[in-house]
C-alpha positions in Angstrom: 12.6 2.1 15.3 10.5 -0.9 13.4 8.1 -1.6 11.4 4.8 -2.6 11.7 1.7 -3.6 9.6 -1.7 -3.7 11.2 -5.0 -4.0 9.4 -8.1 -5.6 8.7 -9.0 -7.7 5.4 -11.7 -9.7 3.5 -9.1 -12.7 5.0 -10.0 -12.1 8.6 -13.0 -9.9 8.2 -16.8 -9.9 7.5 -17.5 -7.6 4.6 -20.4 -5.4 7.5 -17.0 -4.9 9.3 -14.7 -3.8 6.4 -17.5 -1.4 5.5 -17.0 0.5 8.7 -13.6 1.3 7.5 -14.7 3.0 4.4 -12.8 6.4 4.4 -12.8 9.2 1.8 -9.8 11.2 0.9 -10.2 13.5 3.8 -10.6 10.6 6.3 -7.4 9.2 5.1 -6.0 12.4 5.6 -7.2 12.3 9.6 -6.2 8.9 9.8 -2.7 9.3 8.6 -2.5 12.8 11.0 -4.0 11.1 14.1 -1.6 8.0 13.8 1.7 10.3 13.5 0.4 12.2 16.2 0.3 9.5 18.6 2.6 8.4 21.2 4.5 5.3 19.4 4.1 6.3 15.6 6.6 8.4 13.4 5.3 7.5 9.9 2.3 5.7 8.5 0.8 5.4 5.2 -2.7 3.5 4.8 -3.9 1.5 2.1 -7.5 1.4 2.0 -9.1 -0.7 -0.6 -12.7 -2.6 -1.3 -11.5 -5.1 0.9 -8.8 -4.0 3.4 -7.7 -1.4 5.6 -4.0 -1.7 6.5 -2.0 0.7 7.9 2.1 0.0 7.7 3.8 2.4 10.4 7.5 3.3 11.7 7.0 2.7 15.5 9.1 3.5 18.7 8.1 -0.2 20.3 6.3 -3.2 19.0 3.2 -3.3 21.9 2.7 0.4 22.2 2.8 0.8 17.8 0.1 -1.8 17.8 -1.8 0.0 20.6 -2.0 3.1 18.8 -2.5 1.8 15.4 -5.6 -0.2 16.6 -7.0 2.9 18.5 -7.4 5.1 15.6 -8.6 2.4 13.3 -11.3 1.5 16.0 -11.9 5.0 16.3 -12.6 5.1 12.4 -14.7 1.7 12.4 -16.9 3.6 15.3 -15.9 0.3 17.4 -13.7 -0.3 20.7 -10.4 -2.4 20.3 -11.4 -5.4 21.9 -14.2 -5.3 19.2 -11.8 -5.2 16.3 -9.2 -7.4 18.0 -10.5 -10.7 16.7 -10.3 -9.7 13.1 -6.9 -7.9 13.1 -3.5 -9.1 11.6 0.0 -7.7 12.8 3.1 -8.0 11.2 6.1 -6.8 12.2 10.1 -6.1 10.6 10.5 -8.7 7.9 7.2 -10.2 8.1 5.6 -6.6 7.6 7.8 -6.1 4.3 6.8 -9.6 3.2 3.1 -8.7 3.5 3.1 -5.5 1.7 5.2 -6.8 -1.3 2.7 -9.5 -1.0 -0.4 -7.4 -1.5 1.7 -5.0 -3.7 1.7 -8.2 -6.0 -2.0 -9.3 -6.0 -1.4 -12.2 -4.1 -3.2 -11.3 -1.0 -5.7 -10.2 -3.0 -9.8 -11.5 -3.4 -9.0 -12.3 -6.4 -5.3 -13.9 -7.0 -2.8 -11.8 -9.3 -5.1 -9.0 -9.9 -3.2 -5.8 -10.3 -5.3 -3.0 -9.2 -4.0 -3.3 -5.5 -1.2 -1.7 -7.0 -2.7 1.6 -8.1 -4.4 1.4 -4.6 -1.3 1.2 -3.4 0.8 4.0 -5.1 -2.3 6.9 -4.9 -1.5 5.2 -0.7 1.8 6.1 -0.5 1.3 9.2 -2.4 -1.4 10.9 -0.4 1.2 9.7 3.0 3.9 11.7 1.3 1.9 14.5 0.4 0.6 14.8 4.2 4.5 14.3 5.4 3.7 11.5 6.9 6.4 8.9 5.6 10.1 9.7 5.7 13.0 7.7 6.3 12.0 4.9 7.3 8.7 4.6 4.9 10.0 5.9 1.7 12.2 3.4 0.8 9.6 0.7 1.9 7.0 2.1 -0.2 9.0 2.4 -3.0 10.4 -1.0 -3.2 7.0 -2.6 -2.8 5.8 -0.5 -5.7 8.7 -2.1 -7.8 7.9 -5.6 -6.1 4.7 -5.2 -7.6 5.8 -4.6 -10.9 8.4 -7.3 -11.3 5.6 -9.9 -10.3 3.5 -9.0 -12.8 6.2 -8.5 -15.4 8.5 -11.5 -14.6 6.2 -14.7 -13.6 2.7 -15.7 -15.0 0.5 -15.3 -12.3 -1.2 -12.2 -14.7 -2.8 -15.3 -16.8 -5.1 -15.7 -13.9 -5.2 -11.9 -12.3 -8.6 -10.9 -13.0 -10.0 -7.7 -11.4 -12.6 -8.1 -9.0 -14.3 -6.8 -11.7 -14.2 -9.3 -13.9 -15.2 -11.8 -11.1 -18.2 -10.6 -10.3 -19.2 -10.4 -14.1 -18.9 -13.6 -14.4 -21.3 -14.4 -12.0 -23.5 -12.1 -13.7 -23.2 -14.4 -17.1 -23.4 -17.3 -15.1 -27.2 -15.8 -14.6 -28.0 -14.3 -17.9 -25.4 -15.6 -20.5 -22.8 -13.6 -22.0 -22.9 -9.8 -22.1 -22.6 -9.2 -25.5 -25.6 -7.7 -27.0 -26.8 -6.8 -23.2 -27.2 -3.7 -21.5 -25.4 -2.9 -18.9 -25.5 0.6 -16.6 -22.3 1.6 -14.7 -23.6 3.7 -11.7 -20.2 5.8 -10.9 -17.7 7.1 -12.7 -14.6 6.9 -10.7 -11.5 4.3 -10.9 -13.4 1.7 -10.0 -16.5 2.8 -12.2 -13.8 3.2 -15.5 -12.9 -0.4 -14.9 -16.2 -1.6 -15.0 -17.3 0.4 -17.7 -14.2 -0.9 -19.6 -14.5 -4.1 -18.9 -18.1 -4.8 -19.8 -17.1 -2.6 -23.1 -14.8 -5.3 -23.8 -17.3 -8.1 -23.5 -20.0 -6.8 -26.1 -22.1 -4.8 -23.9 -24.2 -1.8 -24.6 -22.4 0.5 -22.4 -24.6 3.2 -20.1 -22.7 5.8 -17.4 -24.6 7.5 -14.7 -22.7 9.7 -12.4 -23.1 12.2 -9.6 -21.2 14.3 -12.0 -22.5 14.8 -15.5 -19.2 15.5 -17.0 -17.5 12.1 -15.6 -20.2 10.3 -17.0 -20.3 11.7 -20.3 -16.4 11.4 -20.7 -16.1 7.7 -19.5 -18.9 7.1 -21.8 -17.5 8.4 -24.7 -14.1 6.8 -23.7 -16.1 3.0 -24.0 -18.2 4.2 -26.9 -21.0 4.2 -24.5 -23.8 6.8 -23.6 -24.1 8.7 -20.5 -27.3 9.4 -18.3 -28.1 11.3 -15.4 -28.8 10.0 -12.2 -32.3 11.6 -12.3 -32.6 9.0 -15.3 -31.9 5.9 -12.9 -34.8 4.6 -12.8 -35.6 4.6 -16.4 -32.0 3.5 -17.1 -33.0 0.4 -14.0 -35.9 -0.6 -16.1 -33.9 -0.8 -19.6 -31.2 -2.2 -18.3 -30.0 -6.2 -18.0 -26.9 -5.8 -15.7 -26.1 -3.2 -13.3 -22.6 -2.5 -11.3 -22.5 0.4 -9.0 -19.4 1.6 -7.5 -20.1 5.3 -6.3 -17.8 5.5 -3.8 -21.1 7.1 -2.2 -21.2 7.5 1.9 -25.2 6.3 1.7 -27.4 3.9 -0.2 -28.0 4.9 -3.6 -29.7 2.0 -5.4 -33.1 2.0 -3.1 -35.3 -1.3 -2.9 -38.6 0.7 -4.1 -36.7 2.5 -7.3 -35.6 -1.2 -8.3 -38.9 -2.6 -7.5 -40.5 0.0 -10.1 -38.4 -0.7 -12.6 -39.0 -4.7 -12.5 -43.0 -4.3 -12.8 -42.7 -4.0 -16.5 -39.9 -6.1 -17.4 -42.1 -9.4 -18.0 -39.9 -11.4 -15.8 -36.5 -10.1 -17.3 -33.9 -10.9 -14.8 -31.5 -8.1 -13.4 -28.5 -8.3 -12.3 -27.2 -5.9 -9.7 -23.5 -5.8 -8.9 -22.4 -3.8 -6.3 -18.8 -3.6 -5.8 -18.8 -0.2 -3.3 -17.7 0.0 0.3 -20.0 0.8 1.8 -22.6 -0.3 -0.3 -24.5 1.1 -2.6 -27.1 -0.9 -3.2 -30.1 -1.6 -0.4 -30.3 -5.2 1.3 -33.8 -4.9 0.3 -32.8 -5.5 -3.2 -31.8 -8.6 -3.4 -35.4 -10.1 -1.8 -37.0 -9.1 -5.2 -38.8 -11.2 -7.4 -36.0 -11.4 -10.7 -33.3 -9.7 -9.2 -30.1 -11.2 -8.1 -27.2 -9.7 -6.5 -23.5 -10.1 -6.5 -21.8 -8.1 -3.8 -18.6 -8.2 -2.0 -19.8 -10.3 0.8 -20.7 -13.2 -2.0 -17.7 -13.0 -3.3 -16.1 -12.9 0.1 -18.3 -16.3 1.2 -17.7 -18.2 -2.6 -14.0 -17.5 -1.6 -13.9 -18.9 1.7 -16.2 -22.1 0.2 -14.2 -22.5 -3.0 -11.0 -20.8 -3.0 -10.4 -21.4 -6.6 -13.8 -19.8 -7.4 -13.4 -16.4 -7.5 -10.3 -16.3 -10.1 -10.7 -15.9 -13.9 -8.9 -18.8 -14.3 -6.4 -21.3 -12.5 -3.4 -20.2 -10.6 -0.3 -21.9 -11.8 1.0 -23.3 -8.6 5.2 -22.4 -10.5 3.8 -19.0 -10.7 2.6 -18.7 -7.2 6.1 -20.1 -6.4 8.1 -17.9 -8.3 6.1 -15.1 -7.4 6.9 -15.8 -3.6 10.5 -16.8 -4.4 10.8 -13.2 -6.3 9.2 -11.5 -2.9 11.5 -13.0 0.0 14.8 -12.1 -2.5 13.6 -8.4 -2.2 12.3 -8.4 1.0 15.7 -10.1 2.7 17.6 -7.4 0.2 15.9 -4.1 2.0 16.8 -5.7 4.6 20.3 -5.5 4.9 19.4 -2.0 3.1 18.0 -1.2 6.2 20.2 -2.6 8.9 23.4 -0.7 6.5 21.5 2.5 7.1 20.9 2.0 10.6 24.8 1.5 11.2 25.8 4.2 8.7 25.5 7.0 11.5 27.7 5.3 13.7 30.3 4.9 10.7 30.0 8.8 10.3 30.0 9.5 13.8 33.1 7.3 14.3 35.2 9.2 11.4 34.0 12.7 12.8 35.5 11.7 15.8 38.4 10.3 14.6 38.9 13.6 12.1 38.3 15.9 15.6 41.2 13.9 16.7 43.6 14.3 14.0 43.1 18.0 14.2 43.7 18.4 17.7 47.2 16.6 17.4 48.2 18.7 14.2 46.9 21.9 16.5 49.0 20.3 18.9 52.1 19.9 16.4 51.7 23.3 15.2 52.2 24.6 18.2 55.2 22.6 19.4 56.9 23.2 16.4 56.2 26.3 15.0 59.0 26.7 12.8 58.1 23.8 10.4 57.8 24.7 6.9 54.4 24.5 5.5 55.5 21.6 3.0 56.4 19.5 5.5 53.4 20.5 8.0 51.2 19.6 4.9 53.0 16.2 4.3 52.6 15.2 7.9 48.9 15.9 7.9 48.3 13.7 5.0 50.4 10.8 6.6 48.3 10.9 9.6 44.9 11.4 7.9 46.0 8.3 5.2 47.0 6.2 9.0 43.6 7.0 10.5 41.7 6.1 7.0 43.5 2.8 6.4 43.3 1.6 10.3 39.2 2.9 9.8 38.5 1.2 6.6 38.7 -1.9 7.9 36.4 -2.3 10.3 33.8 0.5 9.5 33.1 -2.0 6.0 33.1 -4.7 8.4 30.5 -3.5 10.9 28.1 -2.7 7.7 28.8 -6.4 6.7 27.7 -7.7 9.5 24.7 -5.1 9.9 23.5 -6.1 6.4 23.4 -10.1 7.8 20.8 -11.4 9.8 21.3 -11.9 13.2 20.2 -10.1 16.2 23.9 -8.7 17.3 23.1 -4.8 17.6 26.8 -4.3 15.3 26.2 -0.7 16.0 26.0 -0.5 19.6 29.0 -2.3 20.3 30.6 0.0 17.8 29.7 3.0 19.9 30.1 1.8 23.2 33.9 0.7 21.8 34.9 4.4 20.5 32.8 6.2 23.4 30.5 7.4 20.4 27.9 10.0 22.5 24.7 10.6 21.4 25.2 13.7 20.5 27.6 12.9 17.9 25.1 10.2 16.6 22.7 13.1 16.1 24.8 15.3 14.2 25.8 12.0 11.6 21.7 11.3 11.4 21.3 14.9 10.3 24.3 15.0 8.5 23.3 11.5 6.4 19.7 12.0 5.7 20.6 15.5 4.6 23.4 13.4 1.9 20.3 11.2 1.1 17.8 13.8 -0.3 20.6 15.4 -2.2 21.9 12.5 -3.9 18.5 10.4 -4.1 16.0 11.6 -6.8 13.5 9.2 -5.0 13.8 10.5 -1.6 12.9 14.1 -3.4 10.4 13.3 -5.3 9.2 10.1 -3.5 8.1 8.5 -6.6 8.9 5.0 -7.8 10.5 3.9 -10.7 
């Protein structure tokens, strides 16, 4: 078993393509079925974000994991697989870990450092575990990405310059109207994203307005930013008073039309507007953006100013010692689950080669027993423990050796040889798996509870 990343991002994508990936909860919850239910997969969790859809999976082999991944995710973009191929990424064993610490810690991100990847991720990995769809394999994985994440943020500098995407695109907004404070600004959506927004332009001065699908949401975040709430039957009034606009609905269809905007801009006496849609899909209509006094920042401006200007989009500049340090942090961790994970793979052997051995040992004393039956009981106890002591000292040895050498790199399969030199069957090998993952869950709070500390 390995594992695999495979995914599409704002790195290798167009933002018209990443919005065929936008999924609701109960998409992610078909996606995450229909990839454990095919031929190569065993686990899978998806992350699926404003600007990437990745899915990290426990596969059977390398070509036939990737086959399956990139069915169901052209399946979801409504697109064949030589249609997506051009824009996917695949990582696989190491270089899959590397990549999810690496977007665990914002650095893969649109906007370098930012930390809200790693909510995305966690409410990910949570909705996988919910569905049973990680185990083993995925847990720990998850898990230690989650705490990758953390110790980034916590232990170099790179948060100086994490801006959300948020805060990005409302700085493009000031670069169009001057700073927020004393504006008016209406925050269409009252969701995670919508909270941030609202919170953010808070912060900045603004005159705070929430419109939501549901009333109660609105009126809640408002009062959370000491802002007002509105309904969306309101939006067009709300348009027309309004200097800034971000939407973030999480909508499946338009919700910001091109006439509605267009109404509200006939009495504004040439007052720019500012629309900012940060939504996948959008919510705002294309048609917006060709009216008179109306500028748009959207994902796929973002997306282009990035490719143009790298150093652009960020709040600020990236230390280049805190990009380091942040890397240097990510390969420690991701070489140390690895010999996590090459230990646990040779751990059943281990316990299948001291079941064995124990079988052994009480066959002979069977054996004794029966040749001398008039031994005492002292000394039939005594002999036991000699032989049991013999078998553990000649086993110690070499069963920390072979886990040694299973936690180094190198491609020698330490645990094959080990089997094929004690005649280890398979069926034993099941019986340790069992036998081990059932030890695991008792002794691991995290592999009960799956959560991160």
């Amino acid at each position: 078993m390995s594992l695999l990343a495979v995914g599409v991002s704002h790195k290798t994508a167009p933002v018209a393509l990443l919005e065929q990936f936008a999924m609701g909860v109960e998409d992610r919850v078909k996606t995450l079925h229909a990839l454990v239910g095919s031929d190569h997969v065993s686990e899978a969790l998806v992350l699926a974000t404003c600007n990437r859809i990745e899915v990290f999976a426990e596969v059977e082999r390398f070509h036939g994991g990737v086959t399956d991944v990139s069915r169901v995710l052209a399946r979801q973009a409504g697109a064949t697989v030589e249609e997506l191929s051009p824009y996917v990424t695949v990582h696989y064993e190491d270089q899959a870990v590397s990549h999810l610490f690496t977007v665990a810690a914002g650095l893969d991100s649109m906007v370098v450092g930012e930390t809200q990847v790693l909510g995305q991720l966690r409410a990910a990995y949570a909705l996988a575990r919910d569905e049973g769809t990680v185990g083993r394999a995925l847990h720990p994985v998850a898990q230690r990405a989650l705490r990758v994440g953390k110790r980034v943020h916590t232990e170099t500098g790179i948060d100086r310059a994490g801006a959300s995407l948020v805060s990005v695109a409302l700085d493009r907004a000031e670069d169009r109207i001057g700073s927020l404070e004393g504006h008016r600004v209406l925050v269409v959506g009252a969701g995670s994203m919508g909270a941030l927004s609202a919170t953010t332009v808070a912060r900045r001065g603004a005159d705070v307005v929430v419109s939501s699908r549901t009333t109660a949401h609105a009126a809640r975040l408002a009062t959370a930013v000491g802002g007002r709430a509105a309904g969306m039957s309101a939006l067009a009034d709300e348009l027309a008073a309004a200097d800034v606009v971000v939407t973030c609905t999480g909508a499946t269809g338009l919700v910001v039309h091109t006439d509605v905007v267009a109404a509200a801009m006939a009495g504004r006496s040439g007052r720019p507007l500012v629309v900012v849609d940060l939504a996948l899909p959008r919510d705002v209509d294309p048609g917006v953006a060709g009216l008179p006094g109306v500028h748009v920042v959207d994902l796929a401006l973002l997306q282009g100013e990035r490719a143009s200007t790298p150093g652009r989009p960020t709040a600020g500049p990236v230390a280049a010692d805190d990009i380091t340090a942040a890397h240097t942090l990510i390969e420690a961790e991701t070489a140390l689950l690895r010999a996590e994970r090459q230990a646990a793979e040779v751990a059943p052997t281990v316990s299948a080669l001291r079941s064995q051995a124990a079988g052994v040992v009480d066959a002979e004393l069977l054996r004794l027993s029966t040749r001398l039956p008039d031994l005492d009981a002292r000394a039939r106890a005594e002999i036991a423990r000699t032989v049991r002591r013999v078998v553990d000292k000649l086993l110690h040895e070499p069963t920390v050796r072979v886990k040694e050498l299973a936690a180094a790199q190198g491609e020698t399969d330490y645990a094959g040889a080990l089997r094929a030199l004690f005649g280890l069957g398979i069926d034993a090998q099941v019986e340790a798996v069992a036998g081990s993952l059932a030890e695991a869950v008792t002794a691991d709070p995290e592999l009960r509870t799956g959560e991160a500390s």
